[in-house]
C-alpha positions as CSV (number, residue, x, y, z in Angstrom):
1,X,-76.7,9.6,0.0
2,X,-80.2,10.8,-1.1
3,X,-83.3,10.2,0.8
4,X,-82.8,6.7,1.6
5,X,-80.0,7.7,3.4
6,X,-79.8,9.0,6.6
7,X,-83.7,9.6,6.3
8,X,-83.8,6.3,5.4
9,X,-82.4,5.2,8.6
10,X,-84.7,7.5,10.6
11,X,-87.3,5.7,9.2
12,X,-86.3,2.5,10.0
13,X,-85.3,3.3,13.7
14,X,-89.0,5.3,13.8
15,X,-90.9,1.9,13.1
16,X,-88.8,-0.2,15.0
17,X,-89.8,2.3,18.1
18,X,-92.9,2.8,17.1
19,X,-93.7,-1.1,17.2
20,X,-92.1,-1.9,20.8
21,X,-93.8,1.4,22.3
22,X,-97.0,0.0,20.8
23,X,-96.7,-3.4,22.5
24,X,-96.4,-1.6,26.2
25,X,-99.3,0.7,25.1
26,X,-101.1,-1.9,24.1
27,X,-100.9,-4.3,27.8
28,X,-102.5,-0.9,29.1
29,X,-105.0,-0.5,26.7
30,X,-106.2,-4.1,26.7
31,X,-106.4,-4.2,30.4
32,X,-108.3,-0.8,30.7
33,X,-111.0,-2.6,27.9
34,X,-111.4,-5.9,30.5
35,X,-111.9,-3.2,33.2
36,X,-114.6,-1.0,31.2
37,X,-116.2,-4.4,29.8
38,X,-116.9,-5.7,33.2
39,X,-117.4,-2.8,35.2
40,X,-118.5,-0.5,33.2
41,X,-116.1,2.5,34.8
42,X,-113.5,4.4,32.8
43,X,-110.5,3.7,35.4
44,X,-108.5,6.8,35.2
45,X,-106.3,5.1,38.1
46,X,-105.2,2.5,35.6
47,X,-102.4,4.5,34.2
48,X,-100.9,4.5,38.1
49,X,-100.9,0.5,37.9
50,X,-98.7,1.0,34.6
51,X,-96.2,3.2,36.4
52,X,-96.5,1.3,39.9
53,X,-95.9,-1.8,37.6
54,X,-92.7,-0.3,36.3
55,X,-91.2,1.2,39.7
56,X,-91.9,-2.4,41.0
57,X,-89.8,-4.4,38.3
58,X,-86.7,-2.3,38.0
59,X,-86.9,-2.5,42.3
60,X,-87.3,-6.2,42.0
61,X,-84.3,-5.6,39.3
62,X,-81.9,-4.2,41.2
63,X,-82.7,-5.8,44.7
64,X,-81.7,-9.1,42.4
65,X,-78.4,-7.9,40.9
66,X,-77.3,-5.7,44.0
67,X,-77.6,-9.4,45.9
68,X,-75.3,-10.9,42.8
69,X,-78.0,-12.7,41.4
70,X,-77.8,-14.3,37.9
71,X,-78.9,-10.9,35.5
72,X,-80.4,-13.1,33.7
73,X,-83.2,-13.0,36.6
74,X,-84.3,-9.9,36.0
75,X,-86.6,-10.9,32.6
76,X,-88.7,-13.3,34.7
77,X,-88.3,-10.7,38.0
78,X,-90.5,-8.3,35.3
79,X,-93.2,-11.0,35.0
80,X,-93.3,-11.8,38.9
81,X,-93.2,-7.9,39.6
82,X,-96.4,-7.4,37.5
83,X,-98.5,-10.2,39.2
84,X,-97.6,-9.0,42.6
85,X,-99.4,-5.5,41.8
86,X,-101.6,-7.1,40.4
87,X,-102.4,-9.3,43.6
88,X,-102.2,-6.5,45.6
89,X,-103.4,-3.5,44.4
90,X,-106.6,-5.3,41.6
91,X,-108.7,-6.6,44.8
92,X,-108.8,-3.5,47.0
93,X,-109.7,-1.1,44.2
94,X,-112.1,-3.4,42.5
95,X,-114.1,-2.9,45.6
96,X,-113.7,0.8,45.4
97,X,-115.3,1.1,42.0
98,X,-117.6,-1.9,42.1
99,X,-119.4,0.9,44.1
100,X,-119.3,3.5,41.7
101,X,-120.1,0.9,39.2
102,X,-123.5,1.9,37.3
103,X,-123.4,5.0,38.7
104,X,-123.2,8.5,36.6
105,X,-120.0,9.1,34.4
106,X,-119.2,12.0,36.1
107,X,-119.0,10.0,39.5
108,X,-117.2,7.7,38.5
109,X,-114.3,10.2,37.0
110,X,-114.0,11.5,39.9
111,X,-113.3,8.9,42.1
112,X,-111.0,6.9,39.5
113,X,-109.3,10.4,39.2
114,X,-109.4,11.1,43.1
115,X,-107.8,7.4,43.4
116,X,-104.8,8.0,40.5
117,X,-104.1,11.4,42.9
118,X,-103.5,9.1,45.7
119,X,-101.5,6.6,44.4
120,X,-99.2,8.8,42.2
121,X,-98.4,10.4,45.7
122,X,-97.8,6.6,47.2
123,X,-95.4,6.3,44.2
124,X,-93.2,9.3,45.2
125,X,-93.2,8.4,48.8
126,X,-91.5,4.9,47.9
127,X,-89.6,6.2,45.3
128,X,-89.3,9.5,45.4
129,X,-89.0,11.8,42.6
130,X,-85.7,11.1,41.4
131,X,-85.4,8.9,38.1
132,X,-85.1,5.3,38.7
133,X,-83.4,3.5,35.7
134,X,-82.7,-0.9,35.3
135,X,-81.9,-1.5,32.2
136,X,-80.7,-5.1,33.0
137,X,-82.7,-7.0,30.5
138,X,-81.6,-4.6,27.6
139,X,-78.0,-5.1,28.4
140,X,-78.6,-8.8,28.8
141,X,-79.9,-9.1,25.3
142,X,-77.4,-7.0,23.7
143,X,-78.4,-5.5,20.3
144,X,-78.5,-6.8,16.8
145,X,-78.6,-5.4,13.4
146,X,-82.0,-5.2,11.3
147,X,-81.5,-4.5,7.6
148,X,-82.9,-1.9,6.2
149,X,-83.0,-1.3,2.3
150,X,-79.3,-1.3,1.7
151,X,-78.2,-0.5,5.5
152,X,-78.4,-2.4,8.8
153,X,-79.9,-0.5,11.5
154,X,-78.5,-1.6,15.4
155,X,-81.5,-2.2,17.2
156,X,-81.6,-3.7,21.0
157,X,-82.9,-7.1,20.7
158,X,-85.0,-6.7,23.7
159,X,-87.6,-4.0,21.9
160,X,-87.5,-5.8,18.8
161,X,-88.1,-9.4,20.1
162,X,-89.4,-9.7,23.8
163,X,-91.4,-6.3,23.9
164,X,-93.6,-7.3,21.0
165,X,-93.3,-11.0,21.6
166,X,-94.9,-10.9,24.9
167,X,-97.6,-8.4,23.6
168,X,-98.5,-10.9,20.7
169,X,-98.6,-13.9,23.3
170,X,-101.2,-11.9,25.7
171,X,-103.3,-11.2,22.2
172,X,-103.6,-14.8,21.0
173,X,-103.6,-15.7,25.0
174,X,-106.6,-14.0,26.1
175,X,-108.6,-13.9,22.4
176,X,-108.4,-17.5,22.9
177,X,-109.6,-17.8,26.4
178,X,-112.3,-15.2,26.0
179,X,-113.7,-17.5,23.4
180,X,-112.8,-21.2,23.9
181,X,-112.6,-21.3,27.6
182,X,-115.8,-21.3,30.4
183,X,-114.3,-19.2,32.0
184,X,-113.7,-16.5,29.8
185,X,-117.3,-17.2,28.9
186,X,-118.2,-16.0,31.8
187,X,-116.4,-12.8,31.1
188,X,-118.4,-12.1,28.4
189,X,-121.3,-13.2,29.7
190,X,-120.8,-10.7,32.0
191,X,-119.6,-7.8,29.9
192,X,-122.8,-8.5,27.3
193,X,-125.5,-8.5,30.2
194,X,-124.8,-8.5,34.3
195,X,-128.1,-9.6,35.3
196,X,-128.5,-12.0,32.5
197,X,-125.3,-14.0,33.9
198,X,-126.6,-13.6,37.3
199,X,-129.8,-15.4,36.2
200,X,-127.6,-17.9,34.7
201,X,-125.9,-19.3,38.1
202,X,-122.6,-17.1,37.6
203,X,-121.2,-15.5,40.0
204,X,-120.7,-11.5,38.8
205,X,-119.0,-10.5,41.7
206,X,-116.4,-12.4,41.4
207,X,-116.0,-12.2,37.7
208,X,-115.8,-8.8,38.0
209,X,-113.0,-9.1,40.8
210,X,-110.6,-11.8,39.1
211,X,-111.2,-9.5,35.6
212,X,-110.0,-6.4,37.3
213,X,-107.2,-8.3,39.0
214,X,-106.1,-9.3,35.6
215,X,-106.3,-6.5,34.2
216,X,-104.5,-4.6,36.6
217,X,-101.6,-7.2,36.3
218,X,-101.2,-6.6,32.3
219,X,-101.0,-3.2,33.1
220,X,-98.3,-3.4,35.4
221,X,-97.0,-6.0,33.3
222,X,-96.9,-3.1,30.6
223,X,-95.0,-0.9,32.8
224,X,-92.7,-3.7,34.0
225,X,-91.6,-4.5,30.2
226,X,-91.2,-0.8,29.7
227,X,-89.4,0.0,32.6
228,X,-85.9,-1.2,31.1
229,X,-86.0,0.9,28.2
230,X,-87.0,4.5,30.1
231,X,-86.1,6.4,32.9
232,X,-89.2,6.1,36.0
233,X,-90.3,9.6,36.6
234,X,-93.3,10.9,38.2
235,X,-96.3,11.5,35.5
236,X,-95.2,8.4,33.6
237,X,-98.5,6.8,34.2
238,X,-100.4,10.0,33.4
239,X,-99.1,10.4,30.0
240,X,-99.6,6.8,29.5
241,X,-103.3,6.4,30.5
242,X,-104.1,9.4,28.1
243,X,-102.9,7.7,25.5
244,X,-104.0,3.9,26.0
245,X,-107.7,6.1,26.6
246,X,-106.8,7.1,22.6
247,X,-106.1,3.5,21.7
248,X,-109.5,2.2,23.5
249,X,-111.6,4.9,22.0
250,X,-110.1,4.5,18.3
251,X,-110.7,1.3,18.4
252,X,-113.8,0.6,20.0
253,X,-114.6,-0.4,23.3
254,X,-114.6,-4.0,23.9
255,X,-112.2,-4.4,21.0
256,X,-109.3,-6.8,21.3
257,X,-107.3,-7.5,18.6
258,X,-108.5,-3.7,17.2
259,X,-106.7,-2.6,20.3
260,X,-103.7,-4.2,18.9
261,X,-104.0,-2.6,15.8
262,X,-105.1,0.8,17.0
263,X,-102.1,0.4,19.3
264,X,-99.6,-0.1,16.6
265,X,-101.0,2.6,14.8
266,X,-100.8,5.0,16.9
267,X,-97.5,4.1,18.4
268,X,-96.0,4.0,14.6
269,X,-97.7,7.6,14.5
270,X,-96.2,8.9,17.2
271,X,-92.8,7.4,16.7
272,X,-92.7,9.1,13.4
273,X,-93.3,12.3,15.0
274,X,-90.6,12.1,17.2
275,X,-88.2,11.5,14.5
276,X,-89.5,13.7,11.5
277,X,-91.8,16.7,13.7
278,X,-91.0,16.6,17.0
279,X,-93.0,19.5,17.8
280,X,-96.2,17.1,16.4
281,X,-95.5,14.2,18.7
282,X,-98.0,15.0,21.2
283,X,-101.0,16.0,18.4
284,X,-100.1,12.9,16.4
285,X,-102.1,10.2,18.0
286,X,-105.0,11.9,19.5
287,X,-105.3,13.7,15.4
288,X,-105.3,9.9,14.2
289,X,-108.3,9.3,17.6
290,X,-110.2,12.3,16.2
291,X,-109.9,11.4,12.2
292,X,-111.3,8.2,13.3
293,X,-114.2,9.2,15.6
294,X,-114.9,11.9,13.2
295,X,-115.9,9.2,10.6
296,X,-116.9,6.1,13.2
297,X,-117.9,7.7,16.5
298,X,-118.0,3.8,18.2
299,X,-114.8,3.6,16.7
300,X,-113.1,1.9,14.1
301,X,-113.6,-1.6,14.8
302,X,-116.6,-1.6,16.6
303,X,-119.7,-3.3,16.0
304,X,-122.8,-1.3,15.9
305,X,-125.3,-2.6,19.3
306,X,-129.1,-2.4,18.5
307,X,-130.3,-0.1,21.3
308,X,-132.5,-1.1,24.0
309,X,-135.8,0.5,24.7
């Protein structure tokens, strides 16, 4: 069959992965950016609201169908399940780190690391440590076939379409209200100088606490959208916050849409690991973080700040 055949195939089912593994890594990353921009603290506890996120959707999931709810619920129960952690769990630990905000780097690691100790051990006393697993919304969706050079490859239609769709939609969503909205103004108002906006009228403090909020949601949301395609295990959010740390810091902080793209390459990276070197798939994206800084130490997209004397 030559290369393009069952190699071929690999290759297609290693970019299809790649991009709906990107799109979850990427609702991390991007919410772990709002929280840095703001704050100014490397959450190390956001990779708990990812997993959190995705124990709270496939409960919300299967409380739905085991009442004989319509299946086709649990897509929107994902959404819903997100914004309730979100509600929850943002406020409280904004005011946790708004304290350790400005402080020394150190500090501030190891309270954000003290705080993703504690809720890793809140997620095994709700859930335990046996896999959870709702894969409602895949079945839901079905699969369909993506050609590939002379093949089709059957591909679920829920990574293909919904996983990068609602990825894409948070991009355009929040570039454009970061920059056409006053609100989102304020954001960055905030983000490019705290005591600048203050001397403007706006309100930092609570900026800073509907920013984390939001943030926190997206990353739920990411573990929420990823939930139906893996098994829940403990460590899922530690694994995950490593890696969206390699997608912030390739791309710059601050960095939106690079996010996206760092995202995507790193999760094509990675996905072609898994396929072709498996024993690589680990080294894969934090070589591509290390190429980069090697060459760009702000990062790739990043915009050089005159420094402040």
């Amino acid at each position: 069959m030559g290369w393009l055949g069952d190699n071929g195939m690999l290759l297609g089912l290693a970019m299809l992965d790649g991009l709906s593994y990107a799109a979850a890594v990427f609702m991390v990353a991007v919410g772990l950016n709002l929280v840095f921009g703001v704050m100014h603290v490397l959450n190390v506890a956001h990779g708990s609201l990812y997993a959190i996120g995705g124990y709270a959707a496939a409960s919300l999931s299967l409380f739905l169908i085991a009442r004989g709810m319509p299946p086709w619920l649990s897509i929107p129960s994902l959404v819903v399940s997100s914004a309730i952690v979100g509600a929850i769990l943002g406020p409280p630990i904004e005011r946790l780190l708004r304290s350790v905000s400005g402080q020394e780097e150190v500090l501030q690691l190891l309270v954000t690391f003290a705080l993703f100790m504690i809720l890793e051990d809140l997620q095994k006393l709700v859930w335990g440590v046996q896999p959870v697993v709702s894969d409602a919304p895949v079945k839901l969706l079905g699969t369909i076939d993506v050609p590939f050079g002379r093949d089709a490859i059957p591909f679920t239609s829920y990574q293909l379409f919904l996983l990068p769709g609602v990825a894409l939609v948070t991009l355009i969503g929040l570039a454009w209200f970061l920059r056409r909205t006053l609100a989102g103004r304020m954001i960055v108002a905030v983000t490019v100088d705290r005591e600048a906006a203050r001397a403007m009228g706006i309100n930092a403090g609570k900026v800073m606490l509907l920013t984390f909020t939001a943030g926190a949601a997206l990353a739920a949301l990411g573990g929420a959208l990823a939930s139906p395609t893996t098994s829940l295990v403990p460590g899922i959010g530690a694994s995950t916050i490593v890696l969206s740390f390699a997608v912030v810091a390739t791309a710059g902080l601050g960095q939106i849409e690079g996010a996206a793209l760092t995202a995507l390459m790193i999760g094509l990276g990675r996905s072609l690991a898994v396929y072709f070197a498996p024993e690589f798939e680990v080294v894969v994206p934090y070589f591509i973080m290390v190429s980069v800084l090697l060459v760009r130490p702000q990062g790739l997209f990043a915009v050089p700040e005159t420094r402040r004397i």
